[in-house]
C-alpha positions as CSV (number, residue, x, y, z in Angstrom):
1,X,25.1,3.4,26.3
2,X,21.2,4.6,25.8
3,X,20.1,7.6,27.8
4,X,16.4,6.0,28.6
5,X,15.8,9.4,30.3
6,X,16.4,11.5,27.1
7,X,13.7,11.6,24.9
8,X,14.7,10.6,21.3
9,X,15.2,13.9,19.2
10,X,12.3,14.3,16.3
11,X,13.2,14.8,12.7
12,X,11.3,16.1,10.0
13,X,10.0,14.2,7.3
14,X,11.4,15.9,4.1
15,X,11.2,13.1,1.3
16,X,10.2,9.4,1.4
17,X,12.1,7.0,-0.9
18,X,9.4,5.6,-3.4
19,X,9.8,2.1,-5.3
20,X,7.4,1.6,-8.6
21,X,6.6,-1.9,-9.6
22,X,7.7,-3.1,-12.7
23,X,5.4,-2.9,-15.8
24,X,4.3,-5.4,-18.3
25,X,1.6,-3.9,-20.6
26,X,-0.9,-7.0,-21.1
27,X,-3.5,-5.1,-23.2
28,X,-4.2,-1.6,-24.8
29,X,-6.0,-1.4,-21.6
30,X,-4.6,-3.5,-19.2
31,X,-1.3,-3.1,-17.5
32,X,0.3,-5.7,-15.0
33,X,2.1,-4.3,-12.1
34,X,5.0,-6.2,-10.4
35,X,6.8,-5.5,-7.4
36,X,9.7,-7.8,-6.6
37,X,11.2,-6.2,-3.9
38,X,10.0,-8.5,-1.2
39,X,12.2,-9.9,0.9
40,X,10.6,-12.9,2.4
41,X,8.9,-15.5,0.9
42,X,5.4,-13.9,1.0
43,X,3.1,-13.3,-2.2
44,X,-0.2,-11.4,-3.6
45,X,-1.8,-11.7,-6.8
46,X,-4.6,-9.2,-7.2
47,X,-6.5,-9.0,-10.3
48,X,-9.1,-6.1,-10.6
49,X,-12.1,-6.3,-13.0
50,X,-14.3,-4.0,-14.8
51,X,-17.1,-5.6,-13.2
52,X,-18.8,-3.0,-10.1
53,X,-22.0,-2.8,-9.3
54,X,-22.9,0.1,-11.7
55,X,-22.4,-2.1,-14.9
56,X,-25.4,-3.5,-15.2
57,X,-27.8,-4.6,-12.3
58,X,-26.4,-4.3,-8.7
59,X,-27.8,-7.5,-7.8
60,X,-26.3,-9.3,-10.6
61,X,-22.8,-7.7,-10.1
62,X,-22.8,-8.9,-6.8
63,X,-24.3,-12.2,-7.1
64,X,-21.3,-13.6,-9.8
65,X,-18.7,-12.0,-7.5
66,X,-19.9,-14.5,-4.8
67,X,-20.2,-17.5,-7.6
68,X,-16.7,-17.3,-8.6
69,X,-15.4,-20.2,-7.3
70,X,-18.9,-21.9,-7.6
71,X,-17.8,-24.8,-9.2
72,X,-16.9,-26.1,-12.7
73,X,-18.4,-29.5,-15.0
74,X,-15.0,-31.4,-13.4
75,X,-14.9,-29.4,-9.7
76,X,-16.9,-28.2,-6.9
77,X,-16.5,-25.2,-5.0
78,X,-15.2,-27.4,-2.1
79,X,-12.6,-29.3,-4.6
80,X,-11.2,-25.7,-5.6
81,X,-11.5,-24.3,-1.7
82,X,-9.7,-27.8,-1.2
83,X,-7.0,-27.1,-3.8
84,X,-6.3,-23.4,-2.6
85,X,-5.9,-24.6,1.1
86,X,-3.8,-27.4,0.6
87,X,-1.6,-25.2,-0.9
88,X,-1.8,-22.6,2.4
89,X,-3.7,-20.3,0.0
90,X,-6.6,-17.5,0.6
91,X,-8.5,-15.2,-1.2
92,X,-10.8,-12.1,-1.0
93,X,-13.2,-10.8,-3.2
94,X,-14.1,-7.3,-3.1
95,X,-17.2,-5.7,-4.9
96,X,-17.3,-2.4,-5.4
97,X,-19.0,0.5,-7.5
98,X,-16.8,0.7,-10.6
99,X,-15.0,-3.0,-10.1
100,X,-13.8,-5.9,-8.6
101,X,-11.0,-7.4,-7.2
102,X,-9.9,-10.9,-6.4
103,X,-6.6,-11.0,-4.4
104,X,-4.9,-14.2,-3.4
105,X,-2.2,-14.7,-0.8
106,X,0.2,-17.5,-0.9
107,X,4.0,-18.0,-0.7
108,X,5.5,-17.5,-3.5
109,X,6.7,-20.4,-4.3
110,X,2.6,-21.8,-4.2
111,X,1.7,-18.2,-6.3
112,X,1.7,-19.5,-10.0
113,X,-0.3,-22.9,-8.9
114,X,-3.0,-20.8,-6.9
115,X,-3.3,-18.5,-10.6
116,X,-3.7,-22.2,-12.4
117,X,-6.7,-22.9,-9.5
118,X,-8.2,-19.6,-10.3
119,X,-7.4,-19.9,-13.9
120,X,-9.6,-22.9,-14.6
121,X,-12.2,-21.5,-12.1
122,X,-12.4,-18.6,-13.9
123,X,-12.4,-20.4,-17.2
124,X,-14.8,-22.7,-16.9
125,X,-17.2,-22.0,-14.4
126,X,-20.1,-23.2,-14.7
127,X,-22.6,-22.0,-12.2
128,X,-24.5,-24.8,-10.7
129,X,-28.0,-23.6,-10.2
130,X,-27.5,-25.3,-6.3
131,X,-24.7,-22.6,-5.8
132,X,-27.2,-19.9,-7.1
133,X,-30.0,-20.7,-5.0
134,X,-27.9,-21.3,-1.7
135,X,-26.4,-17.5,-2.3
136,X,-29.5,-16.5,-2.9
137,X,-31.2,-18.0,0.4
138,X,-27.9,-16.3,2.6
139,X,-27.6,-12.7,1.0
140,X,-31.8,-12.3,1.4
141,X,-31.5,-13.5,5.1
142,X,-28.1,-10.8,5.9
143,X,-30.4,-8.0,3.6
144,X,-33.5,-8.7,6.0
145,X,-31.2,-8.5,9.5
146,X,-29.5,-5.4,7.8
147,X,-32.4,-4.1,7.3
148,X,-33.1,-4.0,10.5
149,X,-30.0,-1.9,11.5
150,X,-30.1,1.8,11.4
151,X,-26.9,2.4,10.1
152,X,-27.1,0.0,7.2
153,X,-30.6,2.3,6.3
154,X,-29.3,5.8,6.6
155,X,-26.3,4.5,4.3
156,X,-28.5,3.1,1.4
157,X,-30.4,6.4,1.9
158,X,-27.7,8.4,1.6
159,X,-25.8,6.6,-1.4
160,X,-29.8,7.2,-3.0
161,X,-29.6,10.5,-2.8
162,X,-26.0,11.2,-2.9
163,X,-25.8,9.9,-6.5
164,X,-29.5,10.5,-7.5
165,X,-30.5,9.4,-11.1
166,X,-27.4,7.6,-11.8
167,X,-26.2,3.9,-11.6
168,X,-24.6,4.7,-8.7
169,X,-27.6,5.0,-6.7
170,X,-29.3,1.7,-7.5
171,X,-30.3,-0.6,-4.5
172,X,-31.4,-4.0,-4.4
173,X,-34.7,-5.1,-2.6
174,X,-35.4,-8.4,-1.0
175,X,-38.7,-8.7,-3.7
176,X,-35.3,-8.6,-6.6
177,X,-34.1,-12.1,-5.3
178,X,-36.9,-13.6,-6.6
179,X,-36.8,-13.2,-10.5
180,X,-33.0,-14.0,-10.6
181,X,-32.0,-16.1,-13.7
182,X,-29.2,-18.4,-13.9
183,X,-29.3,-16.7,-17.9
184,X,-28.4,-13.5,-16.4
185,X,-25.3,-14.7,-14.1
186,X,-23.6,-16.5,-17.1
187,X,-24.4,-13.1,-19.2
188,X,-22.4,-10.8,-16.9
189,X,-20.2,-12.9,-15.9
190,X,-19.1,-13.2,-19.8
191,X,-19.2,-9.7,-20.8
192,X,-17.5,-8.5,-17.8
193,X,-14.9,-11.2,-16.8
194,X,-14.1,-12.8,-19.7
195,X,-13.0,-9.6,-21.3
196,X,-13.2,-7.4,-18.5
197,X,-9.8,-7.5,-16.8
198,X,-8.6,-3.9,-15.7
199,X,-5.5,-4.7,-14.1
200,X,-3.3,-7.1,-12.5
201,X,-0.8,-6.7,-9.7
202,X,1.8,-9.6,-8.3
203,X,3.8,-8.5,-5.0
204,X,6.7,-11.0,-4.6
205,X,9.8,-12.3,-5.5
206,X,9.1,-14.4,-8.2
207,X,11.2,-15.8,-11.1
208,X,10.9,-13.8,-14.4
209,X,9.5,-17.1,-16.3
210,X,6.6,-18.0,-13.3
211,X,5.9,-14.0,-13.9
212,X,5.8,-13.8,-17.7
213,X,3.3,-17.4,-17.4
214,X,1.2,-15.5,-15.3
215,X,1.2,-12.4,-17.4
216,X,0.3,-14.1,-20.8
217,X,-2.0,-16.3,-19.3
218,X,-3.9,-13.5,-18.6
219,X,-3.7,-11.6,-21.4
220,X,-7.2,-13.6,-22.9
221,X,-9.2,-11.7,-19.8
222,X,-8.2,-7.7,-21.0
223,X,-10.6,-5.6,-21.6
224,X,-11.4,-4.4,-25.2
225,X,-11.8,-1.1,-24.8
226,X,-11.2,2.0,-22.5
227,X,-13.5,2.0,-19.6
228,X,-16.0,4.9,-19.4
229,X,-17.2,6.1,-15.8
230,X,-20.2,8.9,-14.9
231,X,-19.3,11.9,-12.9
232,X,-22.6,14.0,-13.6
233,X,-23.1,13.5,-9.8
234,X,-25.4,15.9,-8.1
235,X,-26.2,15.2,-4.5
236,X,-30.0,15.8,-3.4
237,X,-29.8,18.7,-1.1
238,X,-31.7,18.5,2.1
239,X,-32.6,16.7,5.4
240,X,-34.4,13.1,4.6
241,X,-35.7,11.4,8.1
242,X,-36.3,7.3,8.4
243,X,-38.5,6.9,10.9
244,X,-37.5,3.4,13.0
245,X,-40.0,2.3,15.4
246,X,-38.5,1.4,19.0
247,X,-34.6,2.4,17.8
248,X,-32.9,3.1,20.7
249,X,-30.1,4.7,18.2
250,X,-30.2,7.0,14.9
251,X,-27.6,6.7,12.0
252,X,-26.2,10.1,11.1
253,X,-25.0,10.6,7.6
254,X,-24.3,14.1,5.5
255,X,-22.4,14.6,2.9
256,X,-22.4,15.8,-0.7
257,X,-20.8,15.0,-4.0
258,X,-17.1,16.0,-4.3
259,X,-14.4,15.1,-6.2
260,X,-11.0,12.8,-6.5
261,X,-7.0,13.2,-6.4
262,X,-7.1,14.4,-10.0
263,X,-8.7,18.1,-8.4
264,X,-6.1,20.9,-7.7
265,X,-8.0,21.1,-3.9
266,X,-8.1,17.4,-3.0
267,X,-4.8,17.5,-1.3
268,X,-5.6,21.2,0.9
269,X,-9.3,19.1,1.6
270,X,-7.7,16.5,2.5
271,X,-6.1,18.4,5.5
272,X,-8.8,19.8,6.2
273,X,-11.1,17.0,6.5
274,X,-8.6,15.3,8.6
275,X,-8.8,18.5,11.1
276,X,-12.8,17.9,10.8
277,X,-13.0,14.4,11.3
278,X,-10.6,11.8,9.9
279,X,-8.6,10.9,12.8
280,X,-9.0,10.7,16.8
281,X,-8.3,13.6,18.2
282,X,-10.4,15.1,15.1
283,X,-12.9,18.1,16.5
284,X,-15.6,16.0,15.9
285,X,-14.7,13.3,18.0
286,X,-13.5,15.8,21.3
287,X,-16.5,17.7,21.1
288,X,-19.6,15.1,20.1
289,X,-17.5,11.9,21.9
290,X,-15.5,13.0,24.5
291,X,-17.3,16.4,25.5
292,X,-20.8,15.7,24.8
293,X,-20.8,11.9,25.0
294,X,-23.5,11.2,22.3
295,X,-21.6,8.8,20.4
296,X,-19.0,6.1,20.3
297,X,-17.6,7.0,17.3
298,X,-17.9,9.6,14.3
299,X,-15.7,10.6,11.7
300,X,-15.7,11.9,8.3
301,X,-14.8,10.3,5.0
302,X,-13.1,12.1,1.8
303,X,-14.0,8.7,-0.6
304,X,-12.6,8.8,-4.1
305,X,-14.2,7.1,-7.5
306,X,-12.6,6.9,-11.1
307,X,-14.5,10.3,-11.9
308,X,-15.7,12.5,-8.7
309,X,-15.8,11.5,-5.4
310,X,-18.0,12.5,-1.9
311,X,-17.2,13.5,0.9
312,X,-19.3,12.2,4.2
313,X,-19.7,12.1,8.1
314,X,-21.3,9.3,10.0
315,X,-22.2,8.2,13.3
316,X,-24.7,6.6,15.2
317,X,-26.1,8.3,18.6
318,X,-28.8,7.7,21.2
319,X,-32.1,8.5,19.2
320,X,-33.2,11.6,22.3
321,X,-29.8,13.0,20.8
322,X,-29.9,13.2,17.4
323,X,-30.8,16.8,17.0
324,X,-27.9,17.9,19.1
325,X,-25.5,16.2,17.4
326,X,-26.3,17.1,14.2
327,X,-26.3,20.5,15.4
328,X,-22.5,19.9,16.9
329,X,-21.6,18.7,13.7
330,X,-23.0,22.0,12.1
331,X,-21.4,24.1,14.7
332,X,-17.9,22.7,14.0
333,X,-18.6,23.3,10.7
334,X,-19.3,26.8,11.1
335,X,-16.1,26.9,13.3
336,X,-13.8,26.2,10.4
337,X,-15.5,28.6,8.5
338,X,-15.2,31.8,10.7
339,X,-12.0,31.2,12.9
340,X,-8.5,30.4,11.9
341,X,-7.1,26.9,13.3
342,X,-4.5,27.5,15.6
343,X,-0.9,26.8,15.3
344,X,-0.4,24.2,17.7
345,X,-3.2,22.1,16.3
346,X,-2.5,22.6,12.5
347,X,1.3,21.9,13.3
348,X,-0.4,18.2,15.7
349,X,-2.2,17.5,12.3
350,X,0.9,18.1,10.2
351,X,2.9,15.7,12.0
352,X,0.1,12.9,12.3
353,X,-0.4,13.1,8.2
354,X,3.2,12.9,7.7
355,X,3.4,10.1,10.5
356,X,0.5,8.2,8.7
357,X,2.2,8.2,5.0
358,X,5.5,7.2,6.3
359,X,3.6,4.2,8.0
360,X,1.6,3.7,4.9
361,X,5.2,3.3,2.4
362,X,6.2,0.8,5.5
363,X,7.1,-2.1,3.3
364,X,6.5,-3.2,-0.3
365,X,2.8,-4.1,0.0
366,X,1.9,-1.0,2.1
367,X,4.2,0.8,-1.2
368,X,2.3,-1.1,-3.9
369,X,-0.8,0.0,-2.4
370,X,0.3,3.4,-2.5
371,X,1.4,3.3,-6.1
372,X,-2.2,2.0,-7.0
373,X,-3.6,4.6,-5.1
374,X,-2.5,7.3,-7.2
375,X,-2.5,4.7,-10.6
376,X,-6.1,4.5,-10.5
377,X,-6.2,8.5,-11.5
378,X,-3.1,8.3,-13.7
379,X,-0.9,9.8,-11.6
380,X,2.1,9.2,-10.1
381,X,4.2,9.1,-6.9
382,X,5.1,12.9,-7.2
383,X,1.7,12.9,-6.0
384,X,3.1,12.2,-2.6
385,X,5.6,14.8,-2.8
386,X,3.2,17.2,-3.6
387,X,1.3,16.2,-0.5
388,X,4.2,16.2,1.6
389,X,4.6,20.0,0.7
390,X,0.8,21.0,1.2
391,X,0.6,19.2,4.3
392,X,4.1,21.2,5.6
393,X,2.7,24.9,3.9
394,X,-0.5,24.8,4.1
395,X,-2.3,27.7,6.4
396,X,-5.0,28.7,8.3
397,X,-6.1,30.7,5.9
398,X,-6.4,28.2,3.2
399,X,-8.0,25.8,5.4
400,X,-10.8,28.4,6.1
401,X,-11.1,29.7,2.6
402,X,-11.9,25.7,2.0
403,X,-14.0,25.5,4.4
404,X,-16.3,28.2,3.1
405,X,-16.0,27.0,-0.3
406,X,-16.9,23.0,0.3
407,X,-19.1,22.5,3.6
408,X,-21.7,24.8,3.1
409,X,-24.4,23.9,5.3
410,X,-27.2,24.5,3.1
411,X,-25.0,21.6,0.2
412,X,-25.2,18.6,2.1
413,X,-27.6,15.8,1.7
414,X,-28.6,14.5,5.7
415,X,-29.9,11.1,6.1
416,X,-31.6,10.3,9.6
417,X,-32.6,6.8,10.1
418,X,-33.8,5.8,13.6
């Protein structure tokens, strides 16, 4: 019989079985990932596109990743939306700097006609200038309500001058609707589409034969040639104020340029950004949310791109506020620099990180993700192992030496808007 009184007895987490997907080189450039351990009758199809917002104009980028599924000479957007839902299908698009990725989720037994639907999309779309203009109309009415939102300002303000002078910091203004060319849509959409495909990942327990029609089907999309990414990042240094008539609230952001898993501090960072800010009993929630009460929320962000990589805290507060909390958040700082962190909350944080990356291998989607994780830098799951070690040896005195070394004060870019 259970003893209900008796708490259960905690073990240590010393090594977490990882699974690798299967695979299938498509292109020089262009692998295709397969994980068939799924034991239910669940799919997803991502494919991932060298296609971001950085190659070429922002606008543009984000524009054709709306007008996918726009229509072709034989189908409209409804008939493909039509198609994809009477098979109990759904997609996402996701546009980001450096790519793009369109996932699907199906069953698997629906997976290989949903890649047929997006197949002929892709293939021939043909992007009726209708589609264009109705896009158009929406994202210029959601860019003049955000604009209109202190946190979406302090964030385009901080992105400016996080990643000043590059393509990275490029923003798109309402004025830039207005000279869009249908020209320009079928231009991108050819160069990086067409040959532009990065990577493919199936998750499901497909037959071999629906897998290897998905794979060479695909195979016309690869991209050419190795893709190239900027890391000559150099954050503007400073404290840059948007003033916001009658905001009740200001949007916090500071930050500075950092760097990705492929640096030998990333993991010990990583730890110590959690302590920081990264999860909810972080010192910056307990002291400027539950102590001071000048926020709802606030946490900070250790972001990763394909060659650097930022590091960033945000929040929003009540505008009479501001000040203080930005002085909190330079206090805590200053805490990490100059005093050890305690056993009993270094050994709380160990056990949460180790808690979160058992949850995060929880199943073979939650494992491909992790796999693609560390794929994206061309690295492996010994990553994780490695992690698993730092996050178990690491000490005070590391965490402090990091501290001084990658949160100086006088480093960060602060955005105010409000």
């Amino acid at each position: 019989m259970i003893k209900r009184k008796n708490a259960p007895s905690l073990k240590a987490i010393e090594k977490i079985n990882f699974i690798s997907p299967v695979k299938i080189q498509l292109g020089e450039h262009t692998p295709f990932f397969w994980m068939k351990e799924v034991p239910n009758e669940t799919a997803r199809l991502d494919f991932i596109f060298h296609a971001g917002t950085t190659r070429g104009s922002n606008l543009i980028s984000s524009l054709v990743a709306g007008l996918l599924f726009s229509g072709t000479d034989k189908k409209t957007s409804t008939d493909i939306h039509n198609e994809l839902d009477d098979l109990g299908a759904f997609f996402d698009v996701g546009l980001g700097h450096e790519s793009v990725l369109v996932s699907f989720y199906a069953l698997k037994k629906n997976i290989l006609a949903v890649f047929k639907i997006f197949e002929d999309a892709l293939e021939h779309v043909n992007f009726p200038q209708n589609e264009i203009n109705e896009l158009i109309t929406d994202r210029k009415q959601k860019l003049k309500i955000n604009c209109e939102k202190v946190g979406f300002l302090s964030q385009r303000a901080f992105q400016k001058n996080l990643f000043q002078g590059t393509n990275y910091a490029r923003q798109t203004e309402l004025e830039d609707y207005d000279t869009v060319r249908r020209e320009e849509i079928i231009e991108y959409f050819s160069k990086n589409y067409k040959k532009g495909l990065r990577k493919v990942v199936l998750v499901g327990a497909l037959d071999e034969v629906q897998v290897t029609e998905i794979a060479e089907k695909s195979k016309k999309w690869c991209l050419p040639e190795k893709p190239l990414f900027e890391n000559n990042f150099n954050n503007n240094k400073g404290v840059f104020q948007l003033e916001k008539k009658d905001a009740v609230q200001s949007a916090v952001r500071i930050g500075k340029t950092l760097f990705n898993k492929n640096h030998s501090d990333f993991l010990g960072f990583s730890i110590l950004n959690t302590i920081l800010g990264d999860y909810f009993g972080s010192r910056l929630m307990k002291n400027i949310r539950e102590d001071k009460g000048y926020t709802y929320g606030i946490s900070s962000t250790e972001a990763e791109l394909a060659k650097s990589g930022y590091f960033m805290i945000g929040t929003e507060v009540g505008s009479a506020q501001k000040d203080l909390a930005i002085q909190e958040i330079k206090n805590e700082i200053e805490r990490l620099q100059k005093d050890l962190v305690p056993d009993e909350e270094l050994e709380l944080v160990r056990n949460y990180l180790l808690g979160q990356l058992l949850k995060s291998a929880d199943g073979p989607y939650a494992m491909t993700d992790l796999f693609l994780s560390v794929d994206a830098y061309e690295l492996d799951f010994s990553f994780y192992e490695s992690y698993i070690q730092k996050v178990k040896n690491i000490d005070a005195e590391e965490l402090r030496a990091l501290a001084v070394k990658y949160l100086a004060w006088d480093s960060m870019t602060i955005v105010i808007a409000g």
